[in-house]
PABA-383248 format. One record per residue (C-alpha): residue in one letter; y, x, z. Coordinates in nm, 3 decimals, always signed. Layout:
<sites>
(site "A"; (Y; X; Z));
...
</sites>
This chain:
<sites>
(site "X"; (+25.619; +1.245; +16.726));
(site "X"; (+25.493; +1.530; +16.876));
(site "X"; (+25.208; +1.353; +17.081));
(site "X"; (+25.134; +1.176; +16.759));
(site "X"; (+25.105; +1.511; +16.585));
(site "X"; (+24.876; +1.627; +16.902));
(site "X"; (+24.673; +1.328; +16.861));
(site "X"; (+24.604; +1.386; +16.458));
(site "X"; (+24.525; +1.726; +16.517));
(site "X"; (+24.301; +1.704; +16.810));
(site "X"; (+24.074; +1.457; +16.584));
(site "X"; (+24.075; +1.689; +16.314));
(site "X"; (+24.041; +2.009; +16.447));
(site "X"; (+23.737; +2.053; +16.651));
(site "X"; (+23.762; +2.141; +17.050));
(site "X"; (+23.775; +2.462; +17.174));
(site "X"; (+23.565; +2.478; +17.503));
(site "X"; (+23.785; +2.607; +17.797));
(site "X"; (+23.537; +2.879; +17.889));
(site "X"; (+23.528; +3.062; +17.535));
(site "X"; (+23.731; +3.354; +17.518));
(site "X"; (+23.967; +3.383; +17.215));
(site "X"; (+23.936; +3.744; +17.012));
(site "X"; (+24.197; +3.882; +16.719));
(site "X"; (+23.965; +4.042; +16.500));
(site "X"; (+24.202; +4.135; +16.234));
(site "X"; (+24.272; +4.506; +16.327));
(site "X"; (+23.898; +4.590; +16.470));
(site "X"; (+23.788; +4.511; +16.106));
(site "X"; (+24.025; +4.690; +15.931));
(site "X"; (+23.925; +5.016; +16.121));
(site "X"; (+23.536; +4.912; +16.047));
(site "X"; (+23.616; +4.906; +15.702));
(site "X"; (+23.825; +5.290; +15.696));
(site "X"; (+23.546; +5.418; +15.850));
(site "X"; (+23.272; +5.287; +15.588));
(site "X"; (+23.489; +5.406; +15.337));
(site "X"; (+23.533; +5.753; +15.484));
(site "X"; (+23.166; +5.753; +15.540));
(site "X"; (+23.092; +5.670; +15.193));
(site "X"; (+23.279; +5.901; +15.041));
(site "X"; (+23.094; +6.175; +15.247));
(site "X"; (+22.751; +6.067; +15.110));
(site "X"; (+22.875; +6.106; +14.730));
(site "X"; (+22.990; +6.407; +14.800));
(site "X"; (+22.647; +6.542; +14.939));
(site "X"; (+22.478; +6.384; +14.659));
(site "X"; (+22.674; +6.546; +14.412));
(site "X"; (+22.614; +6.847; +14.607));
(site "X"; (+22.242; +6.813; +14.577));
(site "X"; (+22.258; +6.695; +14.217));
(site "X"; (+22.460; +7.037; +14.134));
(site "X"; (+22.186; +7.216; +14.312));
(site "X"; (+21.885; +7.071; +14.142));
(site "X"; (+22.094; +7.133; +13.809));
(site "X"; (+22.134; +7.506; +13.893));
(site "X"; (+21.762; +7.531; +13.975));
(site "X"; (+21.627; +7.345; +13.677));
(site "X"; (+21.876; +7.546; +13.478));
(site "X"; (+21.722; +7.913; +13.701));
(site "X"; (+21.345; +7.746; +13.656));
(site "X"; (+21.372; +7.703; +13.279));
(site "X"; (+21.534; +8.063; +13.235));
(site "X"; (+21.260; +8.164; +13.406));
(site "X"; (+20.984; +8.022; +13.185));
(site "X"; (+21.167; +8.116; +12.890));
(site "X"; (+21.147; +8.488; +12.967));
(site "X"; (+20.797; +8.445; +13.085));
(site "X"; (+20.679; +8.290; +12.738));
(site "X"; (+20.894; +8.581; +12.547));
(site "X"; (+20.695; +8.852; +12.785));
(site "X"; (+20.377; +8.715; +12.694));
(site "X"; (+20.445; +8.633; +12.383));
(site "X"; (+20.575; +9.023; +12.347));
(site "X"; (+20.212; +9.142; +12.502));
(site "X"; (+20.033; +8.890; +12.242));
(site "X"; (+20.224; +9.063; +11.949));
(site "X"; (+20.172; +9.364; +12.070));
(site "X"; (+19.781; +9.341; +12.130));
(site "X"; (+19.716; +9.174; +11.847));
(site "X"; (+19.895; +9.450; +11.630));
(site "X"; (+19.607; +9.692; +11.773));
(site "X"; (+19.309; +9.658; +11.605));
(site "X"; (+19.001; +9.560; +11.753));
(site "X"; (+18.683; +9.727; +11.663));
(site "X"; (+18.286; +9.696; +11.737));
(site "X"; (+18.156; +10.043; +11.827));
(site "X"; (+17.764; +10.119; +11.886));
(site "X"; (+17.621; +10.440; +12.036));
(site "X"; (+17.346; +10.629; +11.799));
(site "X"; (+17.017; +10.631; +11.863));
(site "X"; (+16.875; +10.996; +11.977));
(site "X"; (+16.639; +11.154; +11.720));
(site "X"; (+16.507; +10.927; +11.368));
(site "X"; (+16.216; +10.642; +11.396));
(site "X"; (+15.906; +10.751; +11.277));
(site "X"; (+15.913; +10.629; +10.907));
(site "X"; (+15.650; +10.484; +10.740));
(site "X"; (+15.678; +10.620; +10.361));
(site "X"; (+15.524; +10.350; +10.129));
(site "X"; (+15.418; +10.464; +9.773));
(site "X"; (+15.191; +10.336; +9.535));
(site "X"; (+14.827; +10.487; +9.459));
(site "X"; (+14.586; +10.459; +9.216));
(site "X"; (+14.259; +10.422; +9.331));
(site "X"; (+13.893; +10.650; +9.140));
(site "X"; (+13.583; +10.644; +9.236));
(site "X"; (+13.488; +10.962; +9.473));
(site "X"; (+13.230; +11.100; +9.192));
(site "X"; (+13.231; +10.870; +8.820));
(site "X"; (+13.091; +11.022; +8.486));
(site "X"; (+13.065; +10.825; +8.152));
(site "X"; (+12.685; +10.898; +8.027));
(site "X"; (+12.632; +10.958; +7.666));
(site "X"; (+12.297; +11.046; +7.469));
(site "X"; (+12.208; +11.418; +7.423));
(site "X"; (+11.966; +11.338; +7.123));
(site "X"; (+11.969; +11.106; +6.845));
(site "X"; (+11.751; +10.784; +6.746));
(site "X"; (+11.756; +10.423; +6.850));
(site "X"; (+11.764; +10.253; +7.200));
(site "X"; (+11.483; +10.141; +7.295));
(site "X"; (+11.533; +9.958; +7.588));
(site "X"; (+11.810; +9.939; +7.892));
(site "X"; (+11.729; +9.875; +8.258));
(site "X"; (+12.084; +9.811; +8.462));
(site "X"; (+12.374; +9.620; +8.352));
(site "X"; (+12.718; +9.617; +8.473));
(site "X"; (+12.746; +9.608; +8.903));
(site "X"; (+12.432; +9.712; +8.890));
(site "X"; (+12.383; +9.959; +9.188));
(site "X"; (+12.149; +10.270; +9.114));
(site "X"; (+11.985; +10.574; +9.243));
(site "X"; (+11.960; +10.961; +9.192));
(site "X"; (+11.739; +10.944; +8.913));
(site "X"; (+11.650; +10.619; +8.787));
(site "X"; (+11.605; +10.502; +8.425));
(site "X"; (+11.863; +10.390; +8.263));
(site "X"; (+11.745; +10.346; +7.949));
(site "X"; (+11.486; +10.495; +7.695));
(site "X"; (+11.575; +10.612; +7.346));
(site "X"; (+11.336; +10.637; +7.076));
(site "X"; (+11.346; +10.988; +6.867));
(site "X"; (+11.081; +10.997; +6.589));
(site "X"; (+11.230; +11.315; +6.438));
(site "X"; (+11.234; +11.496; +6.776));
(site "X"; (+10.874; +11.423; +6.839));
(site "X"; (+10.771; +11.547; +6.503));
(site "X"; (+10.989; +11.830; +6.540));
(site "X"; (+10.795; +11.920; +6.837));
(site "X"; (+10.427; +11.892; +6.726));
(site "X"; (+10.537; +12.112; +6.417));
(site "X"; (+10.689; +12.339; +6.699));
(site "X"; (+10.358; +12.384; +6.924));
(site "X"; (+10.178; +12.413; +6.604));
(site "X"; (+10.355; +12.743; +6.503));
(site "X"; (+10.298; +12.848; +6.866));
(site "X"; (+9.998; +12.844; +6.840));
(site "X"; (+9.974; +13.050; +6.467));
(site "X"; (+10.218; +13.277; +6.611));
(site "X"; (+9.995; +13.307; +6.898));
(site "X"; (+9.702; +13.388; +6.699));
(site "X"; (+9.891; +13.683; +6.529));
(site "X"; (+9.962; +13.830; +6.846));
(site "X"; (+9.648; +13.827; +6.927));
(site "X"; (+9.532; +13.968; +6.664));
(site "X"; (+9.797; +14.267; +6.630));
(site "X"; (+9.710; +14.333; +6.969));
(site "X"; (+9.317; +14.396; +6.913));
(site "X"; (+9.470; +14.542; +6.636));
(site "X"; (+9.687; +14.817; +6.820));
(site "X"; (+9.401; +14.845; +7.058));
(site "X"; (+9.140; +14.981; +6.790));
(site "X"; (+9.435; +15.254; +6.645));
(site "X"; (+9.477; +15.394; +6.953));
(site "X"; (+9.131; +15.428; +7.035));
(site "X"; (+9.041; +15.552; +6.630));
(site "X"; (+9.379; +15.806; +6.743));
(site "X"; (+9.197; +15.932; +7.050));
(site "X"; (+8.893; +16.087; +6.826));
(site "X"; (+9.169; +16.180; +6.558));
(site "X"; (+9.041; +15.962; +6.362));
(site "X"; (+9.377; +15.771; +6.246));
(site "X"; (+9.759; +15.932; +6.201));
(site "X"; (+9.998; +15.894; +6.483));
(site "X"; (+10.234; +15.719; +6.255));
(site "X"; (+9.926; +15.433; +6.158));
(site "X"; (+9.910; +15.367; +6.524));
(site "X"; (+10.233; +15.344; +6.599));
(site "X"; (+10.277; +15.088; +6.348));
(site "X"; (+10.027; +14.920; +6.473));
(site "X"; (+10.131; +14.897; +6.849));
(site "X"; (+10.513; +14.819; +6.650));
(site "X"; (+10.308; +14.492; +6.503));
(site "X"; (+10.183; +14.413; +6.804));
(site "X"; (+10.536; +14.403; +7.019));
(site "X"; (+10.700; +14.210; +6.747));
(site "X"; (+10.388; +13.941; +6.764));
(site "X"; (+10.492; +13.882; +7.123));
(site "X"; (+10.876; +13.856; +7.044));
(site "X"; (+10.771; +13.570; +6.813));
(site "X"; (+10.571; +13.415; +7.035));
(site "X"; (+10.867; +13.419; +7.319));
(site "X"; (+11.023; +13.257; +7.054));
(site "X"; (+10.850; +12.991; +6.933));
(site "X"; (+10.757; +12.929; +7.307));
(site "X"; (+11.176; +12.919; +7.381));
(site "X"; (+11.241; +12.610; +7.035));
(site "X"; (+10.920; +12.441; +7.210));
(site "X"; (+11.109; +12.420; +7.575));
(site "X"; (+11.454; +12.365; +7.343));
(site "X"; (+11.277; +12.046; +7.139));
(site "X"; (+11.079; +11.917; +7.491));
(site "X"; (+11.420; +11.898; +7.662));
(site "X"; (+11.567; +11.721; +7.359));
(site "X"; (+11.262; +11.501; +7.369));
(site "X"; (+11.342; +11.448; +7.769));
(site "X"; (+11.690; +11.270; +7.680));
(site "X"; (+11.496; +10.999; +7.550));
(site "X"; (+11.523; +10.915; +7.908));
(site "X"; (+11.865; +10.849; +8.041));
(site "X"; (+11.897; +10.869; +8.418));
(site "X"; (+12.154; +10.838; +8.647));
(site "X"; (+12.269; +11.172; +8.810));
(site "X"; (+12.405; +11.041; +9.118));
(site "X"; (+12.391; +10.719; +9.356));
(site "X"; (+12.681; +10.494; +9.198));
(site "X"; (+12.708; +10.114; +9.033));
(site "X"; (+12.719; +10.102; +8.647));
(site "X"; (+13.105; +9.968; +8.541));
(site "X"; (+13.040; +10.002; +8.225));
(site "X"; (+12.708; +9.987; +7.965));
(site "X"; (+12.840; +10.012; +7.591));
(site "X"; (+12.485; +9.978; +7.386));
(site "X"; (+12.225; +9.755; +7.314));
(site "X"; (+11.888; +9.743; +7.207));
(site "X"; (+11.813; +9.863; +6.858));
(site "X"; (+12.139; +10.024; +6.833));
(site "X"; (+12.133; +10.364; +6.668));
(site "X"; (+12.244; +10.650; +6.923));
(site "X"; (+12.386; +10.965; +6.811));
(site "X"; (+12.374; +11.254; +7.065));
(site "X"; (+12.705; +11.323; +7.185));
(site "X"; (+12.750; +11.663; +7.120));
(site "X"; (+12.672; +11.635; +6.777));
(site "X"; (+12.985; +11.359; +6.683));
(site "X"; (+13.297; +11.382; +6.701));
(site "X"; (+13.362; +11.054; +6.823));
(site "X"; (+13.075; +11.026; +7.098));
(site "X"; (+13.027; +10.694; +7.213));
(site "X"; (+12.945; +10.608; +7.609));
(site "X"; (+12.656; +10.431; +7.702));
(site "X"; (+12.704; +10.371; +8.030));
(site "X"; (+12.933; +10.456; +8.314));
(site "X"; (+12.819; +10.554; +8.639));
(site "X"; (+13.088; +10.511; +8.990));
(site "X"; (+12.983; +10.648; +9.339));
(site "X"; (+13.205; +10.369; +9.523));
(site "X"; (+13.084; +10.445; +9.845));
(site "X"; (+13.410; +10.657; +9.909));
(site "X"; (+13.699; +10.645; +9.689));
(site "X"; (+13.996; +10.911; +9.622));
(site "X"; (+14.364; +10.740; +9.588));
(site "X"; (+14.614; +10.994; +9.425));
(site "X"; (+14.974; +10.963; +9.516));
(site "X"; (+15.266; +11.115; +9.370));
(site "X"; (+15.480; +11.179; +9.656));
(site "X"; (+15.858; +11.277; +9.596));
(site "X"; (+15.947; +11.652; +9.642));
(site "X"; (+16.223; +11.515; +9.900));
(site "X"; (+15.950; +11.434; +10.084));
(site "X"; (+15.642; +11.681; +10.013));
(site "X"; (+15.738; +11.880; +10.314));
(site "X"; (+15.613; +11.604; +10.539));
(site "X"; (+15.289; +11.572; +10.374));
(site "X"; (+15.012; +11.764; +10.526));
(site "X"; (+14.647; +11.791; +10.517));
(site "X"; (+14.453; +11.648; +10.764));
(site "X"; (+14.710; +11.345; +10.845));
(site "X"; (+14.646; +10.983; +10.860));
(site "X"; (+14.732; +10.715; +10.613));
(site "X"; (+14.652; +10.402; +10.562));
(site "X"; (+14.620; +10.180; +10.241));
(site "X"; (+14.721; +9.795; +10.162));
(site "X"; (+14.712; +9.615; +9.824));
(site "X"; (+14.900; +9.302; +9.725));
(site "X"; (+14.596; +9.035; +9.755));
(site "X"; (+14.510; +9.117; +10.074));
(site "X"; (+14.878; +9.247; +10.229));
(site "X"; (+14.750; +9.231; +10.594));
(site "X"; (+14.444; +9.386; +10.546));
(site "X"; (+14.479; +9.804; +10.663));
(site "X"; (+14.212; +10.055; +10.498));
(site "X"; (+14.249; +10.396; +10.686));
(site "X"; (+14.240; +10.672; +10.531));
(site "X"; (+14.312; +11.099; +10.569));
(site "X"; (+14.546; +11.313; +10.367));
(site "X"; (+14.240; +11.545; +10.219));
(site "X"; (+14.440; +11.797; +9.969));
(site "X"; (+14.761; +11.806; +9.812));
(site "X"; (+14.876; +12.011; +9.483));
(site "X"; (+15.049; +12.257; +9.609));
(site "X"; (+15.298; +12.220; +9.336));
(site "X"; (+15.586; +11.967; +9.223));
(site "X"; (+15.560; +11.873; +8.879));
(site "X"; (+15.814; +11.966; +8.657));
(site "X"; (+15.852; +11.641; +8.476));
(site "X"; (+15.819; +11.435; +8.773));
(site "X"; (+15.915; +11.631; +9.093));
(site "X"; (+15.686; +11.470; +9.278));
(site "X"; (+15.354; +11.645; +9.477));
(site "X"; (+15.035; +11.489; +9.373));
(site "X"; (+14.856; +11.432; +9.720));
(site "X"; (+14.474; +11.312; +9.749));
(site "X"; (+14.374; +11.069; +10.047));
(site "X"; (+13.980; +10.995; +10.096));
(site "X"; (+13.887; +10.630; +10.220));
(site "X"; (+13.553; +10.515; +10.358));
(site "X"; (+13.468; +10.232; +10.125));
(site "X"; (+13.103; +10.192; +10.217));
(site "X"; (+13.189; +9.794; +10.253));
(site "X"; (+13.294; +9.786; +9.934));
(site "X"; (+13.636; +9.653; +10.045));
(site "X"; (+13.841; +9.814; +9.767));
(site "X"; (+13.760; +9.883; +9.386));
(site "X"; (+13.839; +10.164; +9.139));
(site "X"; (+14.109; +10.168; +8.929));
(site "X"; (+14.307; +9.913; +9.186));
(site "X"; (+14.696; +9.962; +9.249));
(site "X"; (+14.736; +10.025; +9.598));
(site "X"; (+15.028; +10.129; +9.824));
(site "X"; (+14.977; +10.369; +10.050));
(site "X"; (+15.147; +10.400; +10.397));
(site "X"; (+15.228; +10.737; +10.531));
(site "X"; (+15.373; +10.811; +10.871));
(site "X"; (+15.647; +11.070; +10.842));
(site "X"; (+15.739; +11.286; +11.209));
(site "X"; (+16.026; +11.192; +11.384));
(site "X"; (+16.299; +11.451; +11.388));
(site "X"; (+16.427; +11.505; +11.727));
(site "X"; (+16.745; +11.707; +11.630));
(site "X"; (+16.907; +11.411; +11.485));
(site "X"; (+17.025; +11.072; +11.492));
(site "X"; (+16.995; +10.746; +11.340));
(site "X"; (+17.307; +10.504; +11.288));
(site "X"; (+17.335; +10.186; +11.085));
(site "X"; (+17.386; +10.164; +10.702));
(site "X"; (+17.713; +9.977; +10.805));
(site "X"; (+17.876; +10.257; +10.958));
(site "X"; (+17.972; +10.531; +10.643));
(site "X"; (+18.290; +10.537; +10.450));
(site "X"; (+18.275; +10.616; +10.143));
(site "X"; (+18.602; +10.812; +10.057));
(site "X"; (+18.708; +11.065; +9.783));
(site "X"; (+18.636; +11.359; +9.990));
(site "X"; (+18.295; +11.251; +10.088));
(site "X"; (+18.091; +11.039; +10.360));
(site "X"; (+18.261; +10.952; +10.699));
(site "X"; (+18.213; +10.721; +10.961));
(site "X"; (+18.492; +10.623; +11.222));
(site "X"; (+18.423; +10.774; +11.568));
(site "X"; (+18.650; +10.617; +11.905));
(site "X"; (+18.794; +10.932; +12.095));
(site "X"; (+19.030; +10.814; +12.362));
(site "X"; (+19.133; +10.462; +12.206));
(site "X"; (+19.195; +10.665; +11.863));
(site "X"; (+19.005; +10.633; +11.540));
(site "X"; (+18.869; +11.005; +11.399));
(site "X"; (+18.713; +10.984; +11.052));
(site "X"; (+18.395; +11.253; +11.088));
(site "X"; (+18.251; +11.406; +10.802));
(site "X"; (+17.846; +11.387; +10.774));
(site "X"; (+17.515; +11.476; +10.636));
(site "X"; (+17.228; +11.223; +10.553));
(site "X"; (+16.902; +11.330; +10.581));
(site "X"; (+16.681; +11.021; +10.514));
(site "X"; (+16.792; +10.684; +10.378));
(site "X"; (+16.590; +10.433; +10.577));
(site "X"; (+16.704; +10.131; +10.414));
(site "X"; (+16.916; +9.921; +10.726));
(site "X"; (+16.968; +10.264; +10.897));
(site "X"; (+17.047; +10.653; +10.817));
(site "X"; (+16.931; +10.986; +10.997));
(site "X"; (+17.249; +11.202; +11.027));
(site "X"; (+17.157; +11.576; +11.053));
(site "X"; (+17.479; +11.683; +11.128));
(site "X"; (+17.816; +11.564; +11.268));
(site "X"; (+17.739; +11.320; +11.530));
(site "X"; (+17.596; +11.288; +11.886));
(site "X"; (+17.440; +11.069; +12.086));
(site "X"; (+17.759; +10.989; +12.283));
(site "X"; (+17.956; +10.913; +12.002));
(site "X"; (+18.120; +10.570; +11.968));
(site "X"; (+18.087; +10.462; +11.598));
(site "X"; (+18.260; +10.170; +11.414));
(site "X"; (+18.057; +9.952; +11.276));
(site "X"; (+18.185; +9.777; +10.942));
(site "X"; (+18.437; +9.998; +10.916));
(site "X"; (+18.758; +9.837; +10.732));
(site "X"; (+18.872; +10.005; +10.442));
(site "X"; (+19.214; +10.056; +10.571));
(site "X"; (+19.100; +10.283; +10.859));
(site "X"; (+19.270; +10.597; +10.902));
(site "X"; (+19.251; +10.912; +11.125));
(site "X"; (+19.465; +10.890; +11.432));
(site "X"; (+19.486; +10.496; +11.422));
(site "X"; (+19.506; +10.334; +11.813));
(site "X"; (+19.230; +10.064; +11.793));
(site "X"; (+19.066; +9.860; +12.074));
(site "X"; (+18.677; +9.914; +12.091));
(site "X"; (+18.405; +9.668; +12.161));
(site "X"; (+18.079; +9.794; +12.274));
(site "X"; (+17.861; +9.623; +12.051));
(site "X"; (+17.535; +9.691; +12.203));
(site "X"; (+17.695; +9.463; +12.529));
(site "X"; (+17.516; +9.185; +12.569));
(site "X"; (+17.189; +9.246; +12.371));
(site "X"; (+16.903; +9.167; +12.561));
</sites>
């Protein structure tokens, strides 16, 4: 039984060479597997080790942010609760200002030309634009009554003449007949008395001859000066009265000298002090704005007017090219001194508070509202007489809100500008 049970197994179970060698590995595997175990347990427990420590400094890290952010976010808050201003330096001394006022424009000599005897025109020579000299004929009035008047005139010359002559023979013959006693004294007196009123009738009729030839001249009318005619106001046949004799005399013609033109100017008292004779100006009318006529301050008034305060002032322009007209509406341009004890700012830098004008000056990161004086309002800037200087740093568009001693931040405006 025991062979058989050799046999079975020895077909079943396979053959063992004779030169393997036989090993229990029950107990070296056990001891491989305590020390895995042992092992692994060592490597959690690092790992958990370095997972605490990554907490701890993700935990540190984000503190640290945190305050960071709150710091920052402190120093925002606090800068932007400072106010932050744009601050410009002013400008030494005031620009030269060119004072623009408007002018009326005469002729240099102009004269309206009336009739000095009366009768019907004749005939006329110039019309309107017409350009004429020193002496030319006009027209020609016809004066029947003068003329008559005259003959009758050098007619009683002439009797009055006659008498004279004869009182004078006259006188002659008493004083001789008084010589030989022939005649009183008092008969030759009166004779030599007949004789010196003869002549004083003569000078007189000679004097209404000259007065009724001059009248008779005036049929004539001449112009009295080089001008153009702007004006002729009578046509033939019309019937001329002489102008001193009416009430209502009526012009025949007007006479201009163009050739150089006077443009008066009433210049505001504010400013009269700045006006002087002898100074350049300039003129410029609306149809031709870039055309420049020059021109010289000639006299002034020496007086403001009491209804307008203002300075009438003269200025003389060469118009001998006829580039301007009389009676136009001009401006005129005058250049006003620069004052060099003051300073000029911009119109955006005054406060206008109860007590008066201030502007906002940065002293040492503080605002200091200064009182000041205007002297000239320039339109986009202002010359300030007194309160400023040059080193000054002003605020410009001042906030309403702005008080003395407020801490603002200042930004030099001028930075930057080319």
């Amino acid at each position: 039984m025991i062979a058989g049970r050799e046999d079975h197994q020895s077909e079943n179970t396979p053959s063992v060479k004779e030169d393997t060698p036989y090993v229990d590995a029950g107990p070296v595997h056990t001891e491989i597997v305590k020390q895995a175990q042992i092992e692994g347990a060592g490597k959690g427990k690092a790992l958990l080790i370095l997972l605490a420590i990554a907490l701890i400094f993700a935990v540190v890290y984000g503190l640290r942010v945190r305050s960071t952010a709150e710091r920052k976010l402190e120093r925002a808050t606090e800068e932007s609760a400072v106010m932050t201003v744009r601050v410009i330096h002013p400008s030494v001394g005031s620009a030269s200002q060119d004072l623009v006022l408007p002018g009326n424009v005469q002729a240099f000599t102009e004269t309206p030309i009336y009739s000095r005897t009366n009768g019907y025109l004749k005939k006329w020579y110039f019309d309107i634009g017409s350009h004429v000299r020193r002496g030319q004929l006009l027209a020609e009035i016809e004066t029947p009554e003068v003329d008559q008047q005259l003959q009758q005139s050098r007619a009683e010359l002439e009797r009055i003449q006659a008498n004279m002559e004869l009182a004078g023979v006259t006188s002659s013959r008493w004083q001789s007949l008084l010589a030989k006693h022939a005649v009183s004294q008092q008969e030759a007196d009166q004779a030599r008395s007949n004789y010196i009123a003869a002549q004083a009738a003569v000078d007189a009729s000679k004097a209404n001859v000259r007065r009724l030839e001059q009248l008779q001249s005036y049929e004539r009318i001449v112009a009295p000066f080089d001008g153009i005619i702007t004006a002729r106001n009578t046509d033939i046949g019309d019937l001329i009265q002489a102008g001193s004799g009416s009430n209502n005399p009526r012009e025949l013609f007007h006479l201009a000298a163009i050739g150089k033109l006077r443009v008066y100017v009433a210049v505001p008292e504010v400013y009269a002090d700045s006006i002087r004779d002898g100074d350049n100006a300039y003129v410029t009318q609306d149809s031709s704005p870039a055309l420049k006529v020059p021109g010289k301050i000639v006299r002034n008034a020496n007086a403001i007017d009491h209804a307008t305060r203002t300075l009438n002032v003269e200025v003389d322009i060469d118009n001998s090219k006829n580039i301007l007209r009389p009676g136009a509406y001009v401006f005129v341009h005058f250049g006003l001194p620069a004052e060099v004890d003051t300073v000029t700012v911009p119109s955006n830098t005054l406060l206008f508070r109860s007590e008066g004008l201030r502007v906002g000056v940065v002293r040492n990161d503080r605002v200091e509202l200064v009182p000041v004086a205007i002297g000239h309002d320039y339109g986009n800037t202002l010359e300030i007489v007194s309160g400023l200087t040059p080193s000054d740093k002003i605020i410009l568009d001042p906030s309403d809100s702005l008080t003395s001693g407020m801490e603002v931040r200042s930004d030099d405006a001028a930075k930057g500008k080319p």
